[in-house]
C-alpha positions in Angstrom: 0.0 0.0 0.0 2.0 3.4 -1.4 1.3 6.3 0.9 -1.0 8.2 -1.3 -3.3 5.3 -0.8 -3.2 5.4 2.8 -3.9 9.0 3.0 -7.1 8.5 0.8 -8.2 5.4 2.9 -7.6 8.1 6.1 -9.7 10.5 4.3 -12.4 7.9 3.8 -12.7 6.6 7.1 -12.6 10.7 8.5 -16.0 11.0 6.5 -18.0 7.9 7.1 -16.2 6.1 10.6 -18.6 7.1 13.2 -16.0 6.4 15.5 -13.7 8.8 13.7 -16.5 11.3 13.0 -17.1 11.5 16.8 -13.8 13.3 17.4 -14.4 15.8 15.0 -16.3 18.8 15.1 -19.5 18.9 13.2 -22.6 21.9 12.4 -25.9 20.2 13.0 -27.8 22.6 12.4 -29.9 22.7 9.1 -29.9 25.6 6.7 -34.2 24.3 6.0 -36.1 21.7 7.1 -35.2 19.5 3.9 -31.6 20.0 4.1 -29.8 17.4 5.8 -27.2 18.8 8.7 -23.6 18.8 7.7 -20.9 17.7 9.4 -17.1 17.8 8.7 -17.5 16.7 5.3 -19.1 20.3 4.5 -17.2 22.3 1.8 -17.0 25.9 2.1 -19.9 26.9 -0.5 -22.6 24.7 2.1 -21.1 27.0 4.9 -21.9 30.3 3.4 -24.4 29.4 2.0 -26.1 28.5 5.5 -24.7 31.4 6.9 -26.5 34.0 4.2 -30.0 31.9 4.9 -29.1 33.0 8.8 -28.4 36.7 8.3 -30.9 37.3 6.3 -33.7 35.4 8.9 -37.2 37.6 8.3 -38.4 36.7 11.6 -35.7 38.5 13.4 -35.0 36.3 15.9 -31.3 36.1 15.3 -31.3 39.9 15.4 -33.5 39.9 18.9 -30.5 37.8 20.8 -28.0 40.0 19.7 -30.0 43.0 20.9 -30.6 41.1 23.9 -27.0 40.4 25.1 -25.1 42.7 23.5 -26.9 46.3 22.9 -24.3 47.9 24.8 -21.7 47.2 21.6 -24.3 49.0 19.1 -25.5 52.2 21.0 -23.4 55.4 21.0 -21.1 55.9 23.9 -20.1 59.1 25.1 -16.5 60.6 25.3 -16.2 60.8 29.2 -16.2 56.8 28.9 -15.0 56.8 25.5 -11.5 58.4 26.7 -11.7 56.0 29.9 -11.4 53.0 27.0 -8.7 54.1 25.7 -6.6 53.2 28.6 -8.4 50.4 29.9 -6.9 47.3 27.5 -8.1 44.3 29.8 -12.3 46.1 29.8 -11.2 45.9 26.0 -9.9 42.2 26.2 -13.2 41.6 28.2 -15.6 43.3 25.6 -14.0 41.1 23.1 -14.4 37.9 24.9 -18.2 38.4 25.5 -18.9 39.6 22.1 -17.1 35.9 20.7 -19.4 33.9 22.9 -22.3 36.1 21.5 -21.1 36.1 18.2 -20.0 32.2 18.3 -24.0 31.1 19.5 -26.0 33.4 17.2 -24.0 33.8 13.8 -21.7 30.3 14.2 -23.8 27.6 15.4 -22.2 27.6 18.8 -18.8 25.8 16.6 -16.1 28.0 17.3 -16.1 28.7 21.5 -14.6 24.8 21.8 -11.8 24.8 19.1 -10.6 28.3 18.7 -8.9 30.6 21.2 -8.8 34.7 21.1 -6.2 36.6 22.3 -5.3 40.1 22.4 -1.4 40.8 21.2 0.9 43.4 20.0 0.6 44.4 16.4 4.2 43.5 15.9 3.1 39.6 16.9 0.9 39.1 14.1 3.3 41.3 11.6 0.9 44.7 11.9 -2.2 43.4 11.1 -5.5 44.6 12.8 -6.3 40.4 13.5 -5.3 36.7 12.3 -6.4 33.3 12.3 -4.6 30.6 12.1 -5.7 26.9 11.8 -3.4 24.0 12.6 -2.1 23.6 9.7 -0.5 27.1 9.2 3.4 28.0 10.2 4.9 28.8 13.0 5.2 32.6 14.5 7.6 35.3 14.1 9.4 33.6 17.2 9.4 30.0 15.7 6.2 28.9 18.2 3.0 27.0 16.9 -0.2 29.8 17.0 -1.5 27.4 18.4 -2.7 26.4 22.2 -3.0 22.3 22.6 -6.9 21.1 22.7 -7.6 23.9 19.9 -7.9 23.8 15.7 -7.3 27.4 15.2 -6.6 30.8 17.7 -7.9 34.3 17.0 -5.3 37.0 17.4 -6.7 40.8 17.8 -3.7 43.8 17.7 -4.4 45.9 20.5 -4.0 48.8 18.1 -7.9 47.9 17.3 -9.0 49.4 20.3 -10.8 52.7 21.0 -10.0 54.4 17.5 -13.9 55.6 16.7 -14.9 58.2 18.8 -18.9 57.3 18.1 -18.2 53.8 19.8 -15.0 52.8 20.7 -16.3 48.8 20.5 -16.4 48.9 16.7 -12.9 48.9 15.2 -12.1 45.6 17.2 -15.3 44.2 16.6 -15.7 44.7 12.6 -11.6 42.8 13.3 -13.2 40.0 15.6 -16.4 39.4 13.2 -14.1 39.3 10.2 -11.8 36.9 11.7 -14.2 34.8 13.3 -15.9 34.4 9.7 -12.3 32.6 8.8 -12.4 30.4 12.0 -15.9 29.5 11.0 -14.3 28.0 7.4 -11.3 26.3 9.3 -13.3 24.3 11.7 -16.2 23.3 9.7 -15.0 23.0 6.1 -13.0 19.6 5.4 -9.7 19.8 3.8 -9.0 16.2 3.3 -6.5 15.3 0.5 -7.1 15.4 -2.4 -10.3 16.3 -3.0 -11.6 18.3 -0.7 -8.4 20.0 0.3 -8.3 21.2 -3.6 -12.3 22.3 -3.3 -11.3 24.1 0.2 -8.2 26.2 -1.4 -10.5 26.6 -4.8 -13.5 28.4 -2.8 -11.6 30.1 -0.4 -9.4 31.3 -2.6 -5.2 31.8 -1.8 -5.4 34.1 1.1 -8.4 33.1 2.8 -10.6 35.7 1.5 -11.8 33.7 -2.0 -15.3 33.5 -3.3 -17.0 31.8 0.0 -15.4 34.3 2.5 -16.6 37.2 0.4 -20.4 36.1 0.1 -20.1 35.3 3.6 -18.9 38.1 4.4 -20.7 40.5 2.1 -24.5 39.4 3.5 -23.2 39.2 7.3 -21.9 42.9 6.6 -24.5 43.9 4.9 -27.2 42.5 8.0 -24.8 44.1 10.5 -25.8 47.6 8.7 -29.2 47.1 8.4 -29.9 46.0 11.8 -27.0 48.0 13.6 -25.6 50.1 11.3 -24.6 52.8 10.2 -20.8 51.9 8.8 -20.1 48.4 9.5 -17.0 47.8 8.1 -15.7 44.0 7.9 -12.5 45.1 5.5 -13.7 43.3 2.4 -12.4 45.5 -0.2 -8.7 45.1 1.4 -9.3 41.8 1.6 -11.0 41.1 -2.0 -7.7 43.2 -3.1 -5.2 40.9 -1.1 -6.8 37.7 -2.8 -7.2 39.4 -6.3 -3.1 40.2 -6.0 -2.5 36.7 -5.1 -4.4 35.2 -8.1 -5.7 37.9 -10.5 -5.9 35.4 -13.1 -8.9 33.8 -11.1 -11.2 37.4 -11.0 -12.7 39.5 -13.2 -12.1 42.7 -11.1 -14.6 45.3 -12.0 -17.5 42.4 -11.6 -16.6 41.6 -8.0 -16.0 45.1 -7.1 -20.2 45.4 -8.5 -21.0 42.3 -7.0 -19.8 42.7 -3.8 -20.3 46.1 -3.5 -16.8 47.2 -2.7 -15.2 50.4 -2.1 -13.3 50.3 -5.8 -11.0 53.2 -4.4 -9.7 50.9 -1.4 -9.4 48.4 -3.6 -7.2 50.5 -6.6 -4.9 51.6 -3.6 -4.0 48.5 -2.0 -3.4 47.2 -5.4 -1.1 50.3 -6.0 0.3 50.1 -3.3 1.3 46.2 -3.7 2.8 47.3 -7.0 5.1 50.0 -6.2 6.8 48.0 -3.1 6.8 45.2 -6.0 9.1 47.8 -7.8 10.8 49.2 -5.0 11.8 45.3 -4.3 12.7 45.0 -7.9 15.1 47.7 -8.0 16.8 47.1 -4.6 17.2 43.8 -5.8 18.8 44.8 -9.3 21.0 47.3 -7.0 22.5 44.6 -5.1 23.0 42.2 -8.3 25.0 45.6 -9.9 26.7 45.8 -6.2 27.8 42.1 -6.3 29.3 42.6 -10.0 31.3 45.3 -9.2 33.1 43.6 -6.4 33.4 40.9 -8.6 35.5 42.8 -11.4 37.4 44.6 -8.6 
């Protein structure tokens, strides 16, 4: 038996072995009455498309929970308390870790509280950005260390540079980061990535960076109920993000119908891009500096 066979036999048994299917994490909840509940089996495109059925419930009973538990994120705050969060990091860190189990019952099926961790870090940990997921297949850190804690599939990491930045509610900038990353640990828990099938379906749909075709629809309706039912100005980053993934594979989008499609800020898009370009050149040109550098010494 060659090894590719044995990893196909694995991926078998991880699908249909109750005994194996008990160890892994599964959504049982339907997206309709006839639709049969998915498990770990589920490809990305079954996971958005469950999650736009939730966001967009017309009875409003999603919406009523959130309201419920959690007005205190939505509602205006005013700047005597406004400036007190700006030097209060652990309230911040606390805020976060309610909204998560909020967030984690009503939008995620209640999936992501058990396997994925949050933490609050300094940018320079997660290389500047606002937040990052990482599942347990991803590298190591900047210091050579897994991401991730033992007993968990992926960890949440939120910069505490998010916090406090809008002065009309201080909670927003770390929560638009926490709901956008918590869309990506929703994908890395649920959505099956065994070889070679569904691996190449999981990386197809979700696209090189994370942010592919199921993120974006995903994202797009869950932003999109956030402003209706909360809103003004909920922002979840998707035009930085639809750039990032169009950089990485431009071959695989037709920009100026995505951009209409998902409604996205063309201008934020056109500047990441431009800005991706000239460090491209910038790289180019050091690069060519150093090769005219080396020759020099060479012929000296």
């Amino acid at each position: 038996m060659n090894n590719y066979y044995r990893i196909s036999r694995q991926a078998y048994l991880r699908h249909f072995s109750p005994e194996a299917m008990s160890q892994i994490p599964r959504l049982h909840i339907p997206a309709s009455n006839k639709a049969p509940f998915f498990g770990h089996h589920a490809e990305p495109n079954t996971l958005r498309r469950w999650l736009e059925g939730l966001t967009l419930d017309p009875f409003g009973l999603l919406w009523g929970k959130v309201k419920e538990h959690c007005l205190f994120i939505f509602e205006e705050v005013e700047d005597p308390i406004f400036e007190f969060l700006q030097g209060d990091i652990d309230y911040r860190r606390l805020i976060l870790k309610r909204s998560f189990e909020i967030f984690d019952r009503v939008f995620f099926a209640n999936t992501l509280h058990r396997h994925c961790s949050l933490e609050t870090c300094d940018p320079e940990y997660i290389e500047g950005e606002h937040g990052l997921t990482v599942g347990d297949h991803d590298d190591l850190d900047i210091n050579g260390q897994p991401y991730i804690f033992p007993g968990y599939i992926c960890a949440i990491f939120i910069s505490k540079d998010q916090a406090a930045s809008n002065s009309v509610n201080p909670y927003r900038p770390m929560l638009q980061t926490l709901l956008h990353e918590m869309l990506h640990a929703f994908f890395v828990i649920n959505a099956c990535r065994c070889p070679p099938f569904c691996e190449k379906k999981y990386f197809g749909q979700l696209g090189q960076t994370g942010h592919g075709i199921s993120w974006g629809y995903a994202a797009f309706f869950l932003e999109k109920a956030m402003n209706e039912r909360f809103g003004p100005y909920w922002d979840l980053n998707r035009a930085v993000s639809f750039a990032r993934e169009y950089d990485a594979n431009p071959s695989a989008y037709e920009i100026d119908e995505w951009i209409s499609r998902w409604a996205l800020n063309s201008s934020a898009v056109e500047k990441f891009l431009a800005r991706r370009e000239e460090a491209r050149r910038e790289e180019a040109d050091k690069l060519a500096e150093e090769e005219i550098h080396t020759d020099s010494e060479g012929d000296e």
